[in-house]
PDB file of the backbone (N, CA, C, O) and the ligand in Angstrom, with CONECT records:
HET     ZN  A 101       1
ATOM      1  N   UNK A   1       5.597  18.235 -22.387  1.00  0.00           N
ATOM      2  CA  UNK A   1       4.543  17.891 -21.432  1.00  0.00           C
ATOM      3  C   UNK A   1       3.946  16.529 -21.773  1.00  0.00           C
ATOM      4  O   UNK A   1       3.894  16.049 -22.906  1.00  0.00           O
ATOM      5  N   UNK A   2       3.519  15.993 -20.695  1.00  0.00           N
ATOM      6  CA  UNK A   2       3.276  14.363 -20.794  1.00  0.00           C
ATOM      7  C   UNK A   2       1.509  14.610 -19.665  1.00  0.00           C
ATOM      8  O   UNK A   2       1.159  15.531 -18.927  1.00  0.00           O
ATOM      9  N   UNK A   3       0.876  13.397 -20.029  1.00  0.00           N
ATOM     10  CA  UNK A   3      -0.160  13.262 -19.324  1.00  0.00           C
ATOM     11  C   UNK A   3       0.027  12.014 -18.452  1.00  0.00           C
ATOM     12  O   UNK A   3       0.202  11.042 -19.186  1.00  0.00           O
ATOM     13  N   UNK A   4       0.050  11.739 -17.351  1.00  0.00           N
ATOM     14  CA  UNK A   4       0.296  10.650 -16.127  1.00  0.00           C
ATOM     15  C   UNK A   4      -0.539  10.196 -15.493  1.00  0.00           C
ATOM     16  O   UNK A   4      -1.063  10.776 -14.542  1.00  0.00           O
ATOM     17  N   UNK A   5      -0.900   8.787 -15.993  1.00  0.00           N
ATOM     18  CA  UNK A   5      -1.520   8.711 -14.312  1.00  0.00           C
ATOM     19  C   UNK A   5      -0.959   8.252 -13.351  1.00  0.00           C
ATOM     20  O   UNK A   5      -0.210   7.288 -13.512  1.00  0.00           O
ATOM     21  N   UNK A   6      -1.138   8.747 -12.218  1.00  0.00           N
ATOM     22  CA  UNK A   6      -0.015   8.940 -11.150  1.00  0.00           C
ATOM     23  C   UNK A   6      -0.808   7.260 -10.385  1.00  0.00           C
ATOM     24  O   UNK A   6      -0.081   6.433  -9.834  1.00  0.00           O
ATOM     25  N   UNK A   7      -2.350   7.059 -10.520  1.00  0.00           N
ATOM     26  CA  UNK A   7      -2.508   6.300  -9.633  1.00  0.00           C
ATOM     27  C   UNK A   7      -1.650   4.760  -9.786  1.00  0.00           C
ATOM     28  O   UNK A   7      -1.480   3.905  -8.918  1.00  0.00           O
ATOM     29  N   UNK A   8      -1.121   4.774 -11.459  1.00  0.00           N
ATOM     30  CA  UNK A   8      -0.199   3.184 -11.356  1.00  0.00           C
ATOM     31  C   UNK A   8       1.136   3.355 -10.272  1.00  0.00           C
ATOM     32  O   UNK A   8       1.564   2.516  -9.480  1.00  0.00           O
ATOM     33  N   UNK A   9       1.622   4.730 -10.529  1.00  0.00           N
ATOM     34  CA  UNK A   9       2.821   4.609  -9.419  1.00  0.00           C
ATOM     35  C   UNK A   9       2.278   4.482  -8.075  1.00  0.00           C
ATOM     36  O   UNK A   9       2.882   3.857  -7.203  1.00  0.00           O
ATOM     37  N   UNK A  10       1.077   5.093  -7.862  1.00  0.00           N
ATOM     38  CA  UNK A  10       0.837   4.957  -6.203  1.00  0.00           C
ATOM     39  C   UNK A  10       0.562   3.478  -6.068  1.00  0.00           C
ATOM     40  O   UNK A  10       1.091   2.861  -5.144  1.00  0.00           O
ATOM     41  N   UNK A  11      -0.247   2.860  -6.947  1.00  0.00           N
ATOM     42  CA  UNK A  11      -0.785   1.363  -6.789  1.00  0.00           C
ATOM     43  C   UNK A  11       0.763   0.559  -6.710  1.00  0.00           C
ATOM     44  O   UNK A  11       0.625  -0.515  -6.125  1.00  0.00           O
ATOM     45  N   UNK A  12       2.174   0.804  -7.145  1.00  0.00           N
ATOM     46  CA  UNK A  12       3.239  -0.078  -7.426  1.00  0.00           C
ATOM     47  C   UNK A  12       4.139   0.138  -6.023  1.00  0.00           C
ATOM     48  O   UNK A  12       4.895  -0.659  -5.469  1.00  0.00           O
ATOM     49  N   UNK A  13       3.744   1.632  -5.623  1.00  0.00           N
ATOM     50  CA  UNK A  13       4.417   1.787  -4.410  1.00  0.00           C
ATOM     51  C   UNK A  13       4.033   0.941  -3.719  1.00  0.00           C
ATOM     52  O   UNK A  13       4.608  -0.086  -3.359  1.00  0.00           O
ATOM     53  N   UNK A  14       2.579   1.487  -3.386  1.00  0.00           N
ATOM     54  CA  UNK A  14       1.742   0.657  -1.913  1.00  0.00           C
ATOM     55  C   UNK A  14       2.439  -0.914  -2.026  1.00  0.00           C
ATOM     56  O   UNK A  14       3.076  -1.503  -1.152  1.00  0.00           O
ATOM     57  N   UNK A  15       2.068  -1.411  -3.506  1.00  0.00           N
ATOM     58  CA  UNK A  15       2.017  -3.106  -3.007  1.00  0.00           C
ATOM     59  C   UNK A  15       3.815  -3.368  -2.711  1.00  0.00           C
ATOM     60  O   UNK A  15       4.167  -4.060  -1.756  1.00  0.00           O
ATOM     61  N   UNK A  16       4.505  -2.934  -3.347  1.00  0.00           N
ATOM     62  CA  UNK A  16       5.808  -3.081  -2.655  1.00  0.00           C
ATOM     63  C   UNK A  16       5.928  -3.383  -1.547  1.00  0.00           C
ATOM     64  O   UNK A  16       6.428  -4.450  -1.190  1.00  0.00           O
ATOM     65  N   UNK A  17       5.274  -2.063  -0.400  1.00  0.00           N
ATOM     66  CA  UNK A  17       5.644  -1.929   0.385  1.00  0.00           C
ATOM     67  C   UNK A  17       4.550  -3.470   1.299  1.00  0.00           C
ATOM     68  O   UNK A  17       4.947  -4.358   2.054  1.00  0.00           O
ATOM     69  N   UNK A  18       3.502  -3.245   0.896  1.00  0.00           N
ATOM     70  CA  UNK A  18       2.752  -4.526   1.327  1.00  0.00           C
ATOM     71  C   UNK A  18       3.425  -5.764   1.044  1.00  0.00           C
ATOM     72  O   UNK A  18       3.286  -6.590   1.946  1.00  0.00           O
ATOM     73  N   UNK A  19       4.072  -6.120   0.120  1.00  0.00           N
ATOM     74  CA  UNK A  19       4.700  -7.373  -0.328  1.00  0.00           C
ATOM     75  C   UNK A  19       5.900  -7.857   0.704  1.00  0.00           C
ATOM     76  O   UNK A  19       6.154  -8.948   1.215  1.00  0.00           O
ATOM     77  N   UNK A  20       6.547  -6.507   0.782  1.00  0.00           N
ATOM     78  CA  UNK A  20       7.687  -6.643   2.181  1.00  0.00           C
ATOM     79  C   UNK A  20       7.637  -7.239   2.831  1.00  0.00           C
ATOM     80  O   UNK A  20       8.361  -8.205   3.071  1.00  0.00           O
ATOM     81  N   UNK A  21       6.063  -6.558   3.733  1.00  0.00           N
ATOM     82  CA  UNK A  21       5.805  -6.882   5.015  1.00  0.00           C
ATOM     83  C   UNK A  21       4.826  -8.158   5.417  1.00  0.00           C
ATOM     84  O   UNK A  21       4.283  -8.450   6.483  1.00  0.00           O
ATOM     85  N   UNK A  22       4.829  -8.846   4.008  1.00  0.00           N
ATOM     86  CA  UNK A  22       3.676 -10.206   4.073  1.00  0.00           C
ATOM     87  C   UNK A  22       4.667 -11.349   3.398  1.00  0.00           C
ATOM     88  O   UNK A  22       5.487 -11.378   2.480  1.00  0.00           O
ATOM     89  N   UNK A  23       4.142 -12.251   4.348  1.00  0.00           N
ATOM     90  CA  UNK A  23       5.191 -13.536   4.041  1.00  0.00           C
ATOM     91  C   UNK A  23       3.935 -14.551   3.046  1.00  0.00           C
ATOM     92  O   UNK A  23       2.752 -14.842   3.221  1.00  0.00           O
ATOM     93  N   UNK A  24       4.870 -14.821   2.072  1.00  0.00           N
ATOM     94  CA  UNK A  24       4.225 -16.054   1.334  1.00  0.00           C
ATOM     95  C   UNK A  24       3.531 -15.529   0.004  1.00  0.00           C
ATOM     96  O   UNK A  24       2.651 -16.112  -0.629  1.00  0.00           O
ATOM     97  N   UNK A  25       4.056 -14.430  -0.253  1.00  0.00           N
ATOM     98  CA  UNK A  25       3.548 -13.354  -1.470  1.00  0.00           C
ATOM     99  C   UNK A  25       4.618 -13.578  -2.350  1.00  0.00           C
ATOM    100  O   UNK A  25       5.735 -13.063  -2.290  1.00  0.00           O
ATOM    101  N   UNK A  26       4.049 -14.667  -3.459  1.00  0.00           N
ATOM    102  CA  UNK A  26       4.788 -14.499  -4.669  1.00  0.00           C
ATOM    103  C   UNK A  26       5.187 -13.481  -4.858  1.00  0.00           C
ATOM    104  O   UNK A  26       4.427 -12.514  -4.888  1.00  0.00           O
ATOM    105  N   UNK A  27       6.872 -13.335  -5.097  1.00  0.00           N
ATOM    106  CA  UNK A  27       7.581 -12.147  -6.030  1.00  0.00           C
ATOM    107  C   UNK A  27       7.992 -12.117  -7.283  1.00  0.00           C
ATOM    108  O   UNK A  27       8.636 -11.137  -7.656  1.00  0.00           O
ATOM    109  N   UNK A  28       7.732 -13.077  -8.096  1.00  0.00           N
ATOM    110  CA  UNK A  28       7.576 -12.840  -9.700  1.00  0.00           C
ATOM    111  C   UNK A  28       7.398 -12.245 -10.234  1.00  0.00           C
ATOM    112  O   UNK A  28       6.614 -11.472  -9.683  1.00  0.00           O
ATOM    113  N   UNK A  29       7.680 -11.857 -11.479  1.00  0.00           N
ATOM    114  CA  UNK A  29       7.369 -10.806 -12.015  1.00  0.00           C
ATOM    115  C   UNK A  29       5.716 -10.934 -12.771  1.00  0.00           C
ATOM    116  O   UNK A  29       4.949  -9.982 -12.918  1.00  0.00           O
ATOM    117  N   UNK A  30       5.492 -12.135 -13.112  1.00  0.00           N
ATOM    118  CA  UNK A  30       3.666 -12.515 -13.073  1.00  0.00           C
ATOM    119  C   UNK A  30       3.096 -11.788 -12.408  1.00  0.00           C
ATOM    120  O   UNK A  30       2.665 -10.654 -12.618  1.00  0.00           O
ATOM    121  N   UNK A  31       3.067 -12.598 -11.338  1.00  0.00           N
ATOM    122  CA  UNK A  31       2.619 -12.267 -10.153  1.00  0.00           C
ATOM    123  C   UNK A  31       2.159 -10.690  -9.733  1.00  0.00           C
ATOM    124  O   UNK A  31       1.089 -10.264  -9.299  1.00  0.00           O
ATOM    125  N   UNK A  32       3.434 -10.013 -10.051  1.00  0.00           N
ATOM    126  CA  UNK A  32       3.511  -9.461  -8.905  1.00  0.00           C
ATOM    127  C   UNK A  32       2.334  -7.910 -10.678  1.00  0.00           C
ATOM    128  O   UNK A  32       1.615  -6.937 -10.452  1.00  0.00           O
ATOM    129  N   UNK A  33       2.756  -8.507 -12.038  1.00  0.00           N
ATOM    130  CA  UNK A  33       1.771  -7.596 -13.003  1.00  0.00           C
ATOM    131  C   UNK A  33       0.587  -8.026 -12.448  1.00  0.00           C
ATOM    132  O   UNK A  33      -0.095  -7.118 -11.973  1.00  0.00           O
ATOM    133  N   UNK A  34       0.071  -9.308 -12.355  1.00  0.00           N
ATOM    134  CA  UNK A  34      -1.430  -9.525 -12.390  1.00  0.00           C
ATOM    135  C   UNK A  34      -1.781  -8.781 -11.018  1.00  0.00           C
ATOM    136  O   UNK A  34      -2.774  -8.094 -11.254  1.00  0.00           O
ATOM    137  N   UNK A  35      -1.474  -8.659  -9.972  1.00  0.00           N
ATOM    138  CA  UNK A  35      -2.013  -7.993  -9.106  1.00  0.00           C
ATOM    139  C   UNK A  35      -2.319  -6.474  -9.181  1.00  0.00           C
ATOM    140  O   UNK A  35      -3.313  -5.842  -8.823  1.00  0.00           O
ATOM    141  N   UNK A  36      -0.928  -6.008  -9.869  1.00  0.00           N
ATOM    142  CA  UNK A  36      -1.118  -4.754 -10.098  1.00  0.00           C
ATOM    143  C   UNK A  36      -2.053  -4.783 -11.011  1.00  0.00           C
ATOM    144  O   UNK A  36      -2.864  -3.910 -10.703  1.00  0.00           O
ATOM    145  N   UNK A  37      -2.560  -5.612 -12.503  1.00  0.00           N
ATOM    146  CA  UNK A  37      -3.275  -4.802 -13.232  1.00  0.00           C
ATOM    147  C   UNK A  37      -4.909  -4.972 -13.017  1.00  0.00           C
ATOM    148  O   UNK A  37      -5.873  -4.357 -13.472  1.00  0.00           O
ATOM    149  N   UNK A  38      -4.698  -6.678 -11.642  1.00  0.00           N
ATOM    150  CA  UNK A  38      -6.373  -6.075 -10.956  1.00  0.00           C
ATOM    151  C   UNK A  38      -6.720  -4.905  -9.682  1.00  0.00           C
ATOM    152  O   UNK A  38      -7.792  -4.729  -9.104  1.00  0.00           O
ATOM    153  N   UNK A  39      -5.349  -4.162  -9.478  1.00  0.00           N
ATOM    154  CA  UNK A  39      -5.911  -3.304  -8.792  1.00  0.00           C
ATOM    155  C   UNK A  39      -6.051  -2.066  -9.191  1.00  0.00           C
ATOM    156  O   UNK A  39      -6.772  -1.193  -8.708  1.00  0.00           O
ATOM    157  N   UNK A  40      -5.244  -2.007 -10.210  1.00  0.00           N
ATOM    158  CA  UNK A  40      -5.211  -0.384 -11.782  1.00  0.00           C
ATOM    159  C   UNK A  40      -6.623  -0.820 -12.011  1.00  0.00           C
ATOM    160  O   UNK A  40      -7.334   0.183 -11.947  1.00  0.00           O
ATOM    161  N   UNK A  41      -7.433  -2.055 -12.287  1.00  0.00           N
ATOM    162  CA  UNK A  41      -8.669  -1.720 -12.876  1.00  0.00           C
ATOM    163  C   UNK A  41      -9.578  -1.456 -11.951  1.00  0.00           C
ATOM    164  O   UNK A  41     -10.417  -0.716 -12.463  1.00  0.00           O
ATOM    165  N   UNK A  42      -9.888  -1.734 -10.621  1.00  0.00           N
ATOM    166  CA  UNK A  42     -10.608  -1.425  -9.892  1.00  0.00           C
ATOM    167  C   UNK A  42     -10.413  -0.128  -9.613  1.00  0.00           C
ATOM    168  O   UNK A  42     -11.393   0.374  -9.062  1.00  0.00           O
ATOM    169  N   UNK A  43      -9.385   0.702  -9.814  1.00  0.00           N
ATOM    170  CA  UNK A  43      -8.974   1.963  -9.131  1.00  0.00           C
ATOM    171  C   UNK A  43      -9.225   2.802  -9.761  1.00  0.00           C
ATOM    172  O   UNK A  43      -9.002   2.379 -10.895  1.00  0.00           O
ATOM    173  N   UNK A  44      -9.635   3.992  -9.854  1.00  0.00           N
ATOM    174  CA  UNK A  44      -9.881   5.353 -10.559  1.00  0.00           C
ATOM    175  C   UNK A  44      -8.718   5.796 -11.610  1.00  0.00           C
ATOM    176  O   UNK A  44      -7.678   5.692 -10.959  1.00  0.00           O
ATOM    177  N   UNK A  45      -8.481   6.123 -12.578  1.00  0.00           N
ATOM    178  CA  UNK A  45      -7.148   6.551 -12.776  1.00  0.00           C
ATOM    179  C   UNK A  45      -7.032   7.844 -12.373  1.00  0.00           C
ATOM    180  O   UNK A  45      -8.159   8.218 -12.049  1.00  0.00           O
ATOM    181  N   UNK A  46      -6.232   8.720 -12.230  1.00  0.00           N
ATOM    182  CA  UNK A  46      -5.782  10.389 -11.358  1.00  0.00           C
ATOM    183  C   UNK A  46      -4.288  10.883 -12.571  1.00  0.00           C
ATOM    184  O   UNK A  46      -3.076  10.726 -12.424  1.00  0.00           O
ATOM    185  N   UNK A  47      -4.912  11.363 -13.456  1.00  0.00           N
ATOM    186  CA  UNK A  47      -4.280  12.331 -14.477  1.00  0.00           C
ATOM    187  C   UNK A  47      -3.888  13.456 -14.315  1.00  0.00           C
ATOM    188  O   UNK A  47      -4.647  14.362 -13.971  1.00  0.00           O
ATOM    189  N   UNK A  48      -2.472  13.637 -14.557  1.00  0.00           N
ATOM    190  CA  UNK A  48      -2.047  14.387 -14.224  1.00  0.00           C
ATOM    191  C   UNK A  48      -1.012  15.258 -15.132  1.00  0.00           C
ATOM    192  O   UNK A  48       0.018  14.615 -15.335  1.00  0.00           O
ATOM    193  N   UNK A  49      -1.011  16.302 -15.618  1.00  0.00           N
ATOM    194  CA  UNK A  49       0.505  17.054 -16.663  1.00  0.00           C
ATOM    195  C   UNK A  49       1.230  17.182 -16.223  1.00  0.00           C
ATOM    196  O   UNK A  49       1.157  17.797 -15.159  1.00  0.00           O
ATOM    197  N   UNK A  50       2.770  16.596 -16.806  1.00  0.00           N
ATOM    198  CA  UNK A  50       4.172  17.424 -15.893  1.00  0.00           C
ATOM    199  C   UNK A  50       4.904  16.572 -16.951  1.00  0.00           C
ATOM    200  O   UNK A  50       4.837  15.410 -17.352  1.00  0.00           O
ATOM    201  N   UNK A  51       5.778  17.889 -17.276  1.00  0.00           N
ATOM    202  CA  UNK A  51       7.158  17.433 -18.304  1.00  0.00           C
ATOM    203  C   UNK A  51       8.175  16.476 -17.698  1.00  0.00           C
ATOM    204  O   UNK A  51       9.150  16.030 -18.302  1.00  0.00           O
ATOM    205  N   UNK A  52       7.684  16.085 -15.844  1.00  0.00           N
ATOM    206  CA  UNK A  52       9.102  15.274 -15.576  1.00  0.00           C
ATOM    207  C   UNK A  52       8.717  14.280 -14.583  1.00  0.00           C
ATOM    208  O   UNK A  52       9.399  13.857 -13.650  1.00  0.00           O
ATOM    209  N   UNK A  53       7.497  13.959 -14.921  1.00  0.00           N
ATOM    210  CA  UNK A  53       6.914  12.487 -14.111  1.00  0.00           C
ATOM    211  C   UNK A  53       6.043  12.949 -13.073  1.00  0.00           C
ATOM    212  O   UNK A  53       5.681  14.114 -12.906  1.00  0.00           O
ATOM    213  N   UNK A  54       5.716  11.889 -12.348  1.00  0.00           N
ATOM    214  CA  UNK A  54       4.908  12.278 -11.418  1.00  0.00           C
ATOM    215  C   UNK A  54       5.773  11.987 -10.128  1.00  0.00           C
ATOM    216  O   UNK A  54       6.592  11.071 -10.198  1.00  0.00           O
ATOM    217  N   UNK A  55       5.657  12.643  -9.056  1.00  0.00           N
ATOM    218  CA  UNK A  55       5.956  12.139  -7.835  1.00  0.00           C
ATOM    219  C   UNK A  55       5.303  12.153  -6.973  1.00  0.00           C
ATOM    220  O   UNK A  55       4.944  13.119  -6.299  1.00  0.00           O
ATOM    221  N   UNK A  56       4.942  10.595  -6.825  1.00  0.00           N
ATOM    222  CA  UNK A  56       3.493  10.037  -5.736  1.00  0.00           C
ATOM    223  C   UNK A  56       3.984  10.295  -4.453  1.00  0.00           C
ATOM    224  O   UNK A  56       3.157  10.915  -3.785  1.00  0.00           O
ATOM    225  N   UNK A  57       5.334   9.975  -3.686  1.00  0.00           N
ATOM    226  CA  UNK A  57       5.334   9.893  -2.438  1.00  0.00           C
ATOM    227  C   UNK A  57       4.869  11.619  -1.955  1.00  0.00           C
ATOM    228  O   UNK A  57       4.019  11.748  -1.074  1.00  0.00           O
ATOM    229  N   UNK A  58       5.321  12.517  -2.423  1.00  0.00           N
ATOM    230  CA  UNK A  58       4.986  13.829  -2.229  1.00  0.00           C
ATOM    231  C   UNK A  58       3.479  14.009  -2.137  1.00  0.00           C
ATOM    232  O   UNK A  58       3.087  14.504  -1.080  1.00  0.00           O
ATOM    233  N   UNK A  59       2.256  13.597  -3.350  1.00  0.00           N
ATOM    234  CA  UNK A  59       1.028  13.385  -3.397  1.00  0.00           C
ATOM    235  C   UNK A  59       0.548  12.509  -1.992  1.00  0.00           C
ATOM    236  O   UNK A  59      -0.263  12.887  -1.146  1.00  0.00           O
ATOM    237  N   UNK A  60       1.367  11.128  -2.026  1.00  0.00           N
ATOM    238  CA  UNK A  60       0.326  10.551  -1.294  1.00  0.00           C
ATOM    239  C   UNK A  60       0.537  11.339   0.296  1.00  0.00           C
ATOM    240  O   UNK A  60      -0.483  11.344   0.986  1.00  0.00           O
ATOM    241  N   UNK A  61       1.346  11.764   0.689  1.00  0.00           N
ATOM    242  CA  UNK A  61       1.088  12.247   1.909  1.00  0.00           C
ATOM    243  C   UNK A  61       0.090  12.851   2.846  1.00  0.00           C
ATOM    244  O   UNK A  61      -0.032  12.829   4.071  1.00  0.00           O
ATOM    245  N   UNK A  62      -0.761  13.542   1.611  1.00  0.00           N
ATOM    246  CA  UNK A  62      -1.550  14.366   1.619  1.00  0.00           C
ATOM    247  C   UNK A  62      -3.042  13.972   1.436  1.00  0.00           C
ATOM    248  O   UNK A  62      -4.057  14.627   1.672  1.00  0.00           O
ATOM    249  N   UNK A  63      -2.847  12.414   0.832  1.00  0.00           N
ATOM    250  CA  UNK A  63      -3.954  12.055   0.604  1.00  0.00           C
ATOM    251  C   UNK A  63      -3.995  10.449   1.881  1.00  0.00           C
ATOM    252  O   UNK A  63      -3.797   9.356   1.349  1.00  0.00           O
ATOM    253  N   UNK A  64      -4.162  10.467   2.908  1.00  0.00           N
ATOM    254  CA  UNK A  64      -4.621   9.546   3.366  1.00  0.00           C
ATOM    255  C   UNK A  64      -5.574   8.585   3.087  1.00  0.00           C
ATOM    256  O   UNK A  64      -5.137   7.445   2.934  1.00  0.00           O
ATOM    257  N   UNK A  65      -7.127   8.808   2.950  1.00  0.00           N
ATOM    258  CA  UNK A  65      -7.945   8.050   2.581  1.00  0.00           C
ATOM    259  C   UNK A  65      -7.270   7.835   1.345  1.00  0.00           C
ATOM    260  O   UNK A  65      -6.369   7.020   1.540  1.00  0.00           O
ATOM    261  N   UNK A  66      -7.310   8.192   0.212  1.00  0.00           N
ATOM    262  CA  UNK A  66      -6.697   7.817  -1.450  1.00  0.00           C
ATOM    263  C   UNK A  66      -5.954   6.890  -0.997  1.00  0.00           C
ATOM    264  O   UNK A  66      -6.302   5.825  -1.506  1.00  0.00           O
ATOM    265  N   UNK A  67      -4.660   6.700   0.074  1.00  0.00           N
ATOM    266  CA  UNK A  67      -4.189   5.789   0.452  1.00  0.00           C
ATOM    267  C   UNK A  67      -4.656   4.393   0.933  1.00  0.00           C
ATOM    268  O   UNK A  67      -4.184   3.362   0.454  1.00  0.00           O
ATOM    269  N   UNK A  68      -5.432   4.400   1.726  1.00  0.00           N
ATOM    270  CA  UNK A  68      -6.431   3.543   2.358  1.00  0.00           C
ATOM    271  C   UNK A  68      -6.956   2.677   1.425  1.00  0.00           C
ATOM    272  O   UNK A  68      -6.710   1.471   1.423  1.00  0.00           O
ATOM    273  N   UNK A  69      -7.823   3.358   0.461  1.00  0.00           N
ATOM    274  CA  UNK A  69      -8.574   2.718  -0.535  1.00  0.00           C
ATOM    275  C   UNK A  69      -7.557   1.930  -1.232  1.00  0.00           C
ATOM    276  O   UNK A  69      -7.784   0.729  -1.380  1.00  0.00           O
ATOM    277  N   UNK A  70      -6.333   2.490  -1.738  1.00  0.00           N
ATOM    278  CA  UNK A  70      -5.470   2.171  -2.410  1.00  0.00           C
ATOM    279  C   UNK A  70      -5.016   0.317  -1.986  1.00  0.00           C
ATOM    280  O   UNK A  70      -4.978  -0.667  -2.726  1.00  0.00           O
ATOM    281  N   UNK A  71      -4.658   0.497  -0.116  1.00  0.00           N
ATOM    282  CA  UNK A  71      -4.232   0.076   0.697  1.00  0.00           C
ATOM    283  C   UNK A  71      -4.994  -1.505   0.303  1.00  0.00           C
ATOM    284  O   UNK A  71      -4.501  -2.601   0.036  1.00  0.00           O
ATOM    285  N   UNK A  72      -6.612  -0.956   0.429  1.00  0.00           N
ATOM    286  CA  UNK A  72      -7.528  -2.288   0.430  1.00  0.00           C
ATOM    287  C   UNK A  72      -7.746  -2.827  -0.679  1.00  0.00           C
ATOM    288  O   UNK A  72      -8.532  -3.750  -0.465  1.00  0.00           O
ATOM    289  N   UNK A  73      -7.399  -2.754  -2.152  1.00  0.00           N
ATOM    290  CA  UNK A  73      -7.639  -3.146  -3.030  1.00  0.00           C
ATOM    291  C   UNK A  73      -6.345  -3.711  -3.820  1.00  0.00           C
ATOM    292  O   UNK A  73      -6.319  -4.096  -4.989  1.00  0.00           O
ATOM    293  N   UNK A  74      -5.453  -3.674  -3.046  1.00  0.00           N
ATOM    294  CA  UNK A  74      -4.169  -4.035  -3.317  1.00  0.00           C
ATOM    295  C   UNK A  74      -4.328  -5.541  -2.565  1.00  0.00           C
ATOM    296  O   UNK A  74      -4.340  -6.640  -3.120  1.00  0.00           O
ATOM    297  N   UNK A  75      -4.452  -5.224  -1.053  1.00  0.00           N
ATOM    298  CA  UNK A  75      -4.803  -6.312  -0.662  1.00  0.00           C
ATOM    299  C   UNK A  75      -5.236  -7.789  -1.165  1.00  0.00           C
ATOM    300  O   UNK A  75      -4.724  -8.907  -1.115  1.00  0.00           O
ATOM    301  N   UNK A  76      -6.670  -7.125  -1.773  1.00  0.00           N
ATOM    302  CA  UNK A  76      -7.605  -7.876  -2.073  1.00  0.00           C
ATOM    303  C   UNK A  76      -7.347  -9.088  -3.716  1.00  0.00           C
ATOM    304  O   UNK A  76      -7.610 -10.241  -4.058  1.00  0.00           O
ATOM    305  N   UNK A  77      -6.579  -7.651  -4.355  1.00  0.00           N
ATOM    306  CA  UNK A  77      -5.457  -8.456  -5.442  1.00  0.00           C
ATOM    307  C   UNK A  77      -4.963  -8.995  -4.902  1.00  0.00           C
ATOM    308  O   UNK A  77      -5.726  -9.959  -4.841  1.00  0.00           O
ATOM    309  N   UNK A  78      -3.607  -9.418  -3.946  1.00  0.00           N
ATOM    310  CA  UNK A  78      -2.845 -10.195  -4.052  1.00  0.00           C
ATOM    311  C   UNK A  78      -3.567 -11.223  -3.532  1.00  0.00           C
ATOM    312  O   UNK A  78      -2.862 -12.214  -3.725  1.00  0.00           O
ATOM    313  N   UNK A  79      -4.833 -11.651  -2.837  1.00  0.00           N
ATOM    314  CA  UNK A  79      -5.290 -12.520  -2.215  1.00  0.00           C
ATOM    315  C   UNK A  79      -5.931 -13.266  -3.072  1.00  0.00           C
ATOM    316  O   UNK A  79      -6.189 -14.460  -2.919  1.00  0.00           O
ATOM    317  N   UNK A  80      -6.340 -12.266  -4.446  1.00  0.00           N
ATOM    318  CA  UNK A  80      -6.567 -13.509  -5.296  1.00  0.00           C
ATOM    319  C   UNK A  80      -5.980 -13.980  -6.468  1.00  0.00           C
ATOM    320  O   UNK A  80      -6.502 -14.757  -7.267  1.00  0.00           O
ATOM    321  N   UNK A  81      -4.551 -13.329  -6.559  1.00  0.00           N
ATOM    322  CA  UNK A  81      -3.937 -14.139  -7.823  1.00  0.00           C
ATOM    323  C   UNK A  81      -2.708 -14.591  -6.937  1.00  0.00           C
ATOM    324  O   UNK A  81      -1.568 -14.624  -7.402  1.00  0.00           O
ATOM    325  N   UNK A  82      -3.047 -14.984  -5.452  1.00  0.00           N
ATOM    326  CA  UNK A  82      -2.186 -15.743  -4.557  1.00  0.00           C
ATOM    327  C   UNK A  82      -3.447 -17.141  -4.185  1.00  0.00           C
ATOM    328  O   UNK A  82      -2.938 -18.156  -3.711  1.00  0.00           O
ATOM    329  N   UNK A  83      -4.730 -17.158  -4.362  1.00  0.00           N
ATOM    330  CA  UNK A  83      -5.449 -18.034  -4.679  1.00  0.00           C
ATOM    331  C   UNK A  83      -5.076 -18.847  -6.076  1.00  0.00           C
ATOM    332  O   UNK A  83      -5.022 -20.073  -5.982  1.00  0.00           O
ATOM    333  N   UNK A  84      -4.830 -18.270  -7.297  1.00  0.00           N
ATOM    334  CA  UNK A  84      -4.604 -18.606  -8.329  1.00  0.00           C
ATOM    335  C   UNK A  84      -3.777 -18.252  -9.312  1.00  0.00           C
ATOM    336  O   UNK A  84      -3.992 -17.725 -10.404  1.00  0.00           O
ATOM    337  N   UNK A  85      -2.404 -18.757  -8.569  1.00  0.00           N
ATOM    338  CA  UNK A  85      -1.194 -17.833  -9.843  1.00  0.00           C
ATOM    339  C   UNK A  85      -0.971 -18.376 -11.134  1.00  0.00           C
ATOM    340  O   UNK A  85      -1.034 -19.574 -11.409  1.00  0.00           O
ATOM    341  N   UNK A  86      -0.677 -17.343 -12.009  1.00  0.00           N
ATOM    342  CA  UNK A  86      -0.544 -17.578 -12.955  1.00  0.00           C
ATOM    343  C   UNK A  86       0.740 -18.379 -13.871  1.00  0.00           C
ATOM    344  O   UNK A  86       0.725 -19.086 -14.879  1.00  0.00           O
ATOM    345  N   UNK A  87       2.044 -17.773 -12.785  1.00  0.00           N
ATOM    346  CA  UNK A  87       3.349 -18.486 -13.265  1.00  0.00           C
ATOM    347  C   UNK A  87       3.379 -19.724 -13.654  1.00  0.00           C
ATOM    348  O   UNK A  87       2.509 -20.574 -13.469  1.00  0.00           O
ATOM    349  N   UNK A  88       4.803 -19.880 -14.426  1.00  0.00           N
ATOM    350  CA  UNK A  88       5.028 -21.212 -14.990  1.00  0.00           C
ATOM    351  C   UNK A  88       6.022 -21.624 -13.896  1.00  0.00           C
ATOM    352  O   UNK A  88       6.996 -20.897 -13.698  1.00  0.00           O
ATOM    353  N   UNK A  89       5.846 -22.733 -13.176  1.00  0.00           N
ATOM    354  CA  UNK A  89       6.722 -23.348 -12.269  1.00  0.00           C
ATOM    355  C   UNK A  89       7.342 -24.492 -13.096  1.00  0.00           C
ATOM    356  O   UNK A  89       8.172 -25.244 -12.585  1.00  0.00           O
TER     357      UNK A  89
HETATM  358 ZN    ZN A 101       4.493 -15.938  -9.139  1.00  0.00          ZN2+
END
């Protein structure tokens, strides 16, 4: 048995899927940590036990708003370490 927090996989899903669908979004691998780890800190963490991972897409279905929130603070990361990236060009 392992303890998880499930909210980094939901936070890595969402922005994926946000990154897709937005043009001009650094895909680095910088980049693409610093966003995630300002939106892991703004976000609650959601702990969870299971000997074999977590599986968010099953969770998030169920949680709409959790999504939402998720949705807007992902956002709000990439808007600002797309104000100020960190990479080495
Ligand atoms: Zn970058």
């Amino acid at each position: 048995m392992k303890l998880y927090n499930y909210m980094e996989g939901a936070v890595e899903e969402i922005l994926d899927e946000i990154i897709s669908k937005t043009q001009g979004v650094c895909k680095c691998n910088r980049c693409r940590l610093d966003i995630l780890a300002l939106a892991l800190n703004k976000l609650p963490p959601k702990y969870a036990v299971s000997d074999k991972g977590i599986n968010y897409t099953k969770i998030s279905l169920l949680q709409r708003q959790f999504n939402a929130d998720i949705t807007r603070t992902v956002t709000e990361a990439i808007k600002v370490v797309s104000a100020s990236p960190r990479h080495n060009n």
